[in-house]
LUMVO-458993 format. One record per residue: residue number from 1; residue in one letter; z negated, x, y negated of N, C-alpha, C, O, CB in turn. Coordinates in steps of 0.1 Angstrom, whole numbers. Glycine has a CB too. Layout:
<recs>
nr/rest/n_z/n_x/n_y/ca_z/ca_x/ca_y/c_z/c_x/c_y/o_z/o_x/o_y/cb_z/cb_x/cb_y
NUM/a/Z/X/Y/Z/X/Y/Z/X/Y/Z/X/Y/Z/X/Y
...
</recs>
This chain:
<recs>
nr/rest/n_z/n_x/n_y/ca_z/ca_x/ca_y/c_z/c_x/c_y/o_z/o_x/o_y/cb_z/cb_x/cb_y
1/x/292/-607/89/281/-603/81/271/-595/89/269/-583/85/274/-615/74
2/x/266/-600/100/260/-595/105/265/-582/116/258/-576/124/255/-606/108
3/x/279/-579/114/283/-570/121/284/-559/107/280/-548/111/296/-573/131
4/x/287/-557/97/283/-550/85/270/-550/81/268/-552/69/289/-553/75
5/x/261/-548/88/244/-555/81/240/-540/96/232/-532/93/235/-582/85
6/x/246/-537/108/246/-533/120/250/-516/112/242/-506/111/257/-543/132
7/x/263/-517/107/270/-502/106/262/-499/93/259/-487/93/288/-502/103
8/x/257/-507/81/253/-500/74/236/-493/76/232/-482/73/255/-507/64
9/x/230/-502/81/214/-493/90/218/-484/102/209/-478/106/201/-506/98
10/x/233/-482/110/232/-468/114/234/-462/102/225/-453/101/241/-464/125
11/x/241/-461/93/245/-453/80/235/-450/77/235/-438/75/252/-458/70
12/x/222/-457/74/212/-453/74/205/-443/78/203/-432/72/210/-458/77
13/x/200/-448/91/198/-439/105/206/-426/102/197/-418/99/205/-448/120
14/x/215/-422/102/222/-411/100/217/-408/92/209/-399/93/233/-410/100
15/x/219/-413/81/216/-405/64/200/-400/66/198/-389/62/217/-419/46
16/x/191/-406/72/178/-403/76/178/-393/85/171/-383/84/172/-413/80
17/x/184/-395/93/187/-379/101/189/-371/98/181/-363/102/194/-376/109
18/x/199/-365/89/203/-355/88/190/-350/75/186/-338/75/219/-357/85
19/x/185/-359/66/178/-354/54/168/-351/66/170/-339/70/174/-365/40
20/x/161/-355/71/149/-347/79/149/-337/84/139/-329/82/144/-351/88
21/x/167/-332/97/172/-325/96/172/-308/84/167/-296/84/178/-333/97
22/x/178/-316/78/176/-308/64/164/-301/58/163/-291/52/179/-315/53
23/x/153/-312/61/141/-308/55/130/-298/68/121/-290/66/135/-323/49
24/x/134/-303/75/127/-292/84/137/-283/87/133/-278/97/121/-297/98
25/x/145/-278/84/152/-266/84/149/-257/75/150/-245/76/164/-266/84
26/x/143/-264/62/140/-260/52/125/-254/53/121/-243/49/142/-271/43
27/x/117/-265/59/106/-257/60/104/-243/69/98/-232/67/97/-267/64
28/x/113/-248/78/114/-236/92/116/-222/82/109/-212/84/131/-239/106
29/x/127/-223/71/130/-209/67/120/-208/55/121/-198/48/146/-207/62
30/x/113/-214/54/108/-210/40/89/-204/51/82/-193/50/108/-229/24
31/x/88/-214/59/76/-201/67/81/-189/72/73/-181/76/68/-207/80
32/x/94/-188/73/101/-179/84/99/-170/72/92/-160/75/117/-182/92
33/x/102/-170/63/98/-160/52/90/-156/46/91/-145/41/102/-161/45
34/x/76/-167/44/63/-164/39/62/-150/51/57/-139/49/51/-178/40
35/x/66/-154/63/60/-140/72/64/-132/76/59/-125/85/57/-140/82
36/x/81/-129/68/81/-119/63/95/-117/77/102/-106/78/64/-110/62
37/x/97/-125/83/112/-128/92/123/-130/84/127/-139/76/112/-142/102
38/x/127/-121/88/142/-124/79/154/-131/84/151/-133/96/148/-112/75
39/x/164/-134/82/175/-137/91/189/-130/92/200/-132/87/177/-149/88
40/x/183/-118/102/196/-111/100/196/-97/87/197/-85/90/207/-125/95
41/x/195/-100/75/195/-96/64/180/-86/65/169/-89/62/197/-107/55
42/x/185/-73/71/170/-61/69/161/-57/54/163/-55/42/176/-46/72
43/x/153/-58/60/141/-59/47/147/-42/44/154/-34/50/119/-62/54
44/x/139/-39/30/141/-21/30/128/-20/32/120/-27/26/147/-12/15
45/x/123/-8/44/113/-3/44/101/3/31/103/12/22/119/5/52
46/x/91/-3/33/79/0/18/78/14/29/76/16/41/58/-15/15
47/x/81/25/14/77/39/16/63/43/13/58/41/2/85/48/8
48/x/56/48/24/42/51/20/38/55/13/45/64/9/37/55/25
49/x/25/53/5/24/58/-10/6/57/-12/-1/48/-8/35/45/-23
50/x/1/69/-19/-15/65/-19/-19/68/-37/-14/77/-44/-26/79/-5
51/x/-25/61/-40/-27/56/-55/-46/58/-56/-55/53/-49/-18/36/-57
52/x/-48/67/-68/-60/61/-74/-61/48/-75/-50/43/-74/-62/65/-85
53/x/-73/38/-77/-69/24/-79/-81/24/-93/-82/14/-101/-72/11/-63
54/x/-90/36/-95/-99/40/-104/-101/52/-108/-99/59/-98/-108/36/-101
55/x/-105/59/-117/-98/53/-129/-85/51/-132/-75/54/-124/-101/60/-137
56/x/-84/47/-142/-70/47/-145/-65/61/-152/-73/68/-158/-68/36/-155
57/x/-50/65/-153/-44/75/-159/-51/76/-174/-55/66/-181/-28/72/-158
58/x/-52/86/-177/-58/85/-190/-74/82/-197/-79/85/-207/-50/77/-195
59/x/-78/75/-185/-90/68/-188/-101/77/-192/-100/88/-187/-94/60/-177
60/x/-111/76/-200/-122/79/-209/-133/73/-199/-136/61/-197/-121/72/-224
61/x/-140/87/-192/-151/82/-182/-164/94/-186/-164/104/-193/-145/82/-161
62/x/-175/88/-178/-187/92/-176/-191/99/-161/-188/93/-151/-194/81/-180
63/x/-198/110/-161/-203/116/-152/-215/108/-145/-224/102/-151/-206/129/-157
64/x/-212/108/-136/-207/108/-120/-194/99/-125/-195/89/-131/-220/100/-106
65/x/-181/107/-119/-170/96/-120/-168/89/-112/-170/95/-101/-159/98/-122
66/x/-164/75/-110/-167/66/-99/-152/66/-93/-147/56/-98/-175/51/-105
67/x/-145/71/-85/-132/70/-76/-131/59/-70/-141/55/-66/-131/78/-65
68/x/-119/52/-69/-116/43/-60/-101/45/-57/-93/46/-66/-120/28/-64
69/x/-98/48/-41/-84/52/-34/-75/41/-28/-80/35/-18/-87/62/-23
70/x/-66/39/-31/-56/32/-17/-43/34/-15/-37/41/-23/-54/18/-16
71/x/-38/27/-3/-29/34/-1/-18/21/7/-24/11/12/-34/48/7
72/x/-8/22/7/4/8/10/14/19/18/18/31/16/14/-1/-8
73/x/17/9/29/22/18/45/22/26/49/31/33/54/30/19/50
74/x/5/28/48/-2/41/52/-15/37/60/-17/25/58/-6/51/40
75/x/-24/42/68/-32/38/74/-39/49/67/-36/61/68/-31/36/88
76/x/-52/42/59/-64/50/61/-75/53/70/-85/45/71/-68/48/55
77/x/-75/67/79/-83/67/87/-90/81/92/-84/92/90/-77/58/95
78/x/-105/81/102/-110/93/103/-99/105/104/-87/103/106/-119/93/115
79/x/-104/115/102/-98/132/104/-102/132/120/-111/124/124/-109/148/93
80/x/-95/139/128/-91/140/137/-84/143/146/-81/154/150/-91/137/137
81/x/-80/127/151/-64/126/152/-59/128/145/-61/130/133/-57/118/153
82/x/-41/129/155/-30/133/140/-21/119/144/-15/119/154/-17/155/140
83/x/-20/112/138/-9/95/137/2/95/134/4/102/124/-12/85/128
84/x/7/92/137/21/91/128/20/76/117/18/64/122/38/90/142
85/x/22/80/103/21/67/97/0/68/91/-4/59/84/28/53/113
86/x/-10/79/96/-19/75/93/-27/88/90/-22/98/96/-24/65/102
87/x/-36/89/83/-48/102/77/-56/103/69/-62/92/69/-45/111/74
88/x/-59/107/64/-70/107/53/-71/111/41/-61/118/41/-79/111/55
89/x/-77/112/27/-77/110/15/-84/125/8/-96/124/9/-84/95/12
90/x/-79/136/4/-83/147/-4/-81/140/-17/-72/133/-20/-76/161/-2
91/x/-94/146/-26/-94/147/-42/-91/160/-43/-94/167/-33/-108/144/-51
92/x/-83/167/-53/-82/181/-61/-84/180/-75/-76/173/-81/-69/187/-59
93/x/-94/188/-81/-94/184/-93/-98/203/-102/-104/213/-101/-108/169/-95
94/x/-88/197/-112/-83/206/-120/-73/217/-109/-76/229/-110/-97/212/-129
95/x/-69/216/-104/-57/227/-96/-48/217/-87/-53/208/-80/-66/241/-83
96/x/-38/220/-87/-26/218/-80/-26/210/-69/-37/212/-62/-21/228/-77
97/x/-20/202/-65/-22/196/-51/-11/205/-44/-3/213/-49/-20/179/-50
98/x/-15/200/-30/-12/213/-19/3/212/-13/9/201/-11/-24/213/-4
99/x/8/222/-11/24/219/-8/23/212/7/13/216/14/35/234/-9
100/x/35/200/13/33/197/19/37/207/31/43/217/31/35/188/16
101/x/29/200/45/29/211/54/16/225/57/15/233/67/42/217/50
102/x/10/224/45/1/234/44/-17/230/46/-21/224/36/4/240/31
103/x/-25/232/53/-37/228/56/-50/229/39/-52/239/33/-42/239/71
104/x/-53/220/38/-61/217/21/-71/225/29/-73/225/41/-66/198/13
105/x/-78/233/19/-87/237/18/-99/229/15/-98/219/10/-84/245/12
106/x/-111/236/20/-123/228/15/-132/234/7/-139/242/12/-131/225/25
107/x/-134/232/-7/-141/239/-15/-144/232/-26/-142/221/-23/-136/250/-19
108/x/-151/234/-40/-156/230/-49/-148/217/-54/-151/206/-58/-159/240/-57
109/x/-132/224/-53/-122/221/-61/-113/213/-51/-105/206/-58/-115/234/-68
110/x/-111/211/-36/-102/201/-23/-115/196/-21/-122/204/-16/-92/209/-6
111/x/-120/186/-24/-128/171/-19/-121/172/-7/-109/176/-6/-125/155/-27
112/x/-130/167/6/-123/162/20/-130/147/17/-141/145/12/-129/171/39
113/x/-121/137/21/-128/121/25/-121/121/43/-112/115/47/-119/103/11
114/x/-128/129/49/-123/127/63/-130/115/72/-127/112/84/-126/141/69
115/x/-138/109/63/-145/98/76/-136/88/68/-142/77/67/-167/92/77
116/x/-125/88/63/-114/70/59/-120/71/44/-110/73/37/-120/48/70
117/x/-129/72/37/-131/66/32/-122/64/20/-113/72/17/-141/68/32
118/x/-124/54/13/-116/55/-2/-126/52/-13/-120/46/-22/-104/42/-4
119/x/-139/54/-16/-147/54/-30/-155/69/-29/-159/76/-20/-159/38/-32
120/x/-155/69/-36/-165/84/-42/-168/86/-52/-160/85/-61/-160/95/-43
121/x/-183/92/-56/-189/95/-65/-186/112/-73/-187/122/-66/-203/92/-60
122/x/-183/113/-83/-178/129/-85/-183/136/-96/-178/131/-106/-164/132/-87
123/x/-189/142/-98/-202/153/-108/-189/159/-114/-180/163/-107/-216/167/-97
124/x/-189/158/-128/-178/167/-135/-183/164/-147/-187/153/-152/-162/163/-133
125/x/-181/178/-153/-187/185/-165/-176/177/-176/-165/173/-173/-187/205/-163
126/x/-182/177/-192/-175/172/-205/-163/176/-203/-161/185/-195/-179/177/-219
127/x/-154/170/-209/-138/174/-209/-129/171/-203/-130/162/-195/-134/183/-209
128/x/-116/178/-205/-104/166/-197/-103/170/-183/-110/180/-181/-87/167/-203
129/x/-98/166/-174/-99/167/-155/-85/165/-152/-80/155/-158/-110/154/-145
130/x/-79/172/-145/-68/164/-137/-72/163/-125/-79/173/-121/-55/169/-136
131/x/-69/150/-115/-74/149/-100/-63/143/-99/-57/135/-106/-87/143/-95
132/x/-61/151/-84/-46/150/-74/-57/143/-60/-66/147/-54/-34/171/-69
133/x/-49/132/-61/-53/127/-49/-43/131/-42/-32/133/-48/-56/114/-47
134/x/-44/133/-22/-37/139/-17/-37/131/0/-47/128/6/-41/154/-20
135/x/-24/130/3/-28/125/18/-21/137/31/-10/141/34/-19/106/20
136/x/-36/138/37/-34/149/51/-31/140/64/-32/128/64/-51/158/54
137/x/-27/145/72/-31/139/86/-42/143/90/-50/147/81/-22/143/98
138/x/-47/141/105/-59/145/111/-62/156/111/-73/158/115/-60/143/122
139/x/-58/164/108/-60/175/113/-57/186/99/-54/198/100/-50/176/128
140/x/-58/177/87/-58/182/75/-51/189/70/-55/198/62/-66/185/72
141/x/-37/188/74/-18/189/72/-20/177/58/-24/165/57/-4/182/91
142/x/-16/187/52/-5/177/37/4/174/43/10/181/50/2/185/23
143/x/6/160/41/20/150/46/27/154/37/21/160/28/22/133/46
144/x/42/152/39/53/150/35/55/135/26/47/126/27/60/151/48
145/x/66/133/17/68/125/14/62/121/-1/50/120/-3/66/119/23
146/x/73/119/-12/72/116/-26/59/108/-26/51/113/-34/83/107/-32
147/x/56/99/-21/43/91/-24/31/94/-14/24/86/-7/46/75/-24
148/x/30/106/-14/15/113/-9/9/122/-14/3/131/-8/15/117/2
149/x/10/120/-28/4/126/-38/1/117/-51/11/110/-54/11/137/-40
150/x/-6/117/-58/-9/109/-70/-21/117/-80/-33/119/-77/-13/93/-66
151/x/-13/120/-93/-21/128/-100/-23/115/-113/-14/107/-115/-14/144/-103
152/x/-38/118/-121/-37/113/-132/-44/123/-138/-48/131/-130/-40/101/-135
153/x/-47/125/-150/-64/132/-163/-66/121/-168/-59/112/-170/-62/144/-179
154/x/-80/124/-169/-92/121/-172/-103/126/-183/-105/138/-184/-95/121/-162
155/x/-108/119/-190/-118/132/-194/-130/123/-198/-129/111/-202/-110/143/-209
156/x/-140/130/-198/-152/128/-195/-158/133/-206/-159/144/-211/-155/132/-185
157/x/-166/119/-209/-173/120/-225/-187/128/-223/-195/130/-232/-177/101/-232
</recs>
């Protein structure tokens, strides 16, 4: 009796090992993934992309229009330098955004936000607006790349 009383608490013992086992392997991968470690299996690269975040497409606003910019695996930052991966934030409103490769102009109509910034205040007369937000490098080169541009209209009561 007492030699079956012996094998079933290692049975035990084992069965407890391995579940802890189990369970901290479990936790190991599940932080290994909150941070973004994969195993083996490559993530797909997030394509850089810069977005009004205010107004919205379509939206019904009031003069001074209040802007708000961002942007996902992209660095926003001063005019300057030229980064690879980083630059800064033009408004265009009512005209075209700029082909890429070609230096934005500065005038009534190409906003520069060359100090980073992403909010802005913008004076615009009754009626509808289109604004092209636009991302330059340092040195105020239109980037390349489907998501470095974002247009919506607007119109202003």
């Amino acid at each position: 009796m007492r030699f079956s009383k012996q094998i079933s608490l290692s049975k035990c013992v084992v069965g407890l090992g391995l579940s802890l086992s189990c369970c901290l392997l479990f936790v190991l991968l599940f932080l290994l993934s909150f941070l973004g470690v994969s195993s083996g299996m490559a993530k797909p690269m997030e394509k850089p992309h810069v977005f009004f975040t205010a107004p919205a497409d379509k939206a019904n606003v009031s003069s001074p229009v209040k802007v708000t910019m961002g942007a996902e695996a992209f660095t926003i930052e001063p005019a300057g330098v030229v980064k690879e991966g980083a630059g800064h934030l033009h408004i265009m409103i009512d005209t075209d955004c700029i082909t890429a490769g070609q230096l934005v102009p500065k005038d009534a109509t190409h906003l520069h936000y060359g100090k980073g910034q992403t909010e802005a205040e913008i004076e615009l007369p009754t009626g509808s607006h289109i604004l092209c937000l636009q991302a330059a490098d340092g040195a105020h080169i239109a980037l390349t790349g489907d998501g470095m541009t974002h247009t919506i209209s607007i119109t202003v009561k």
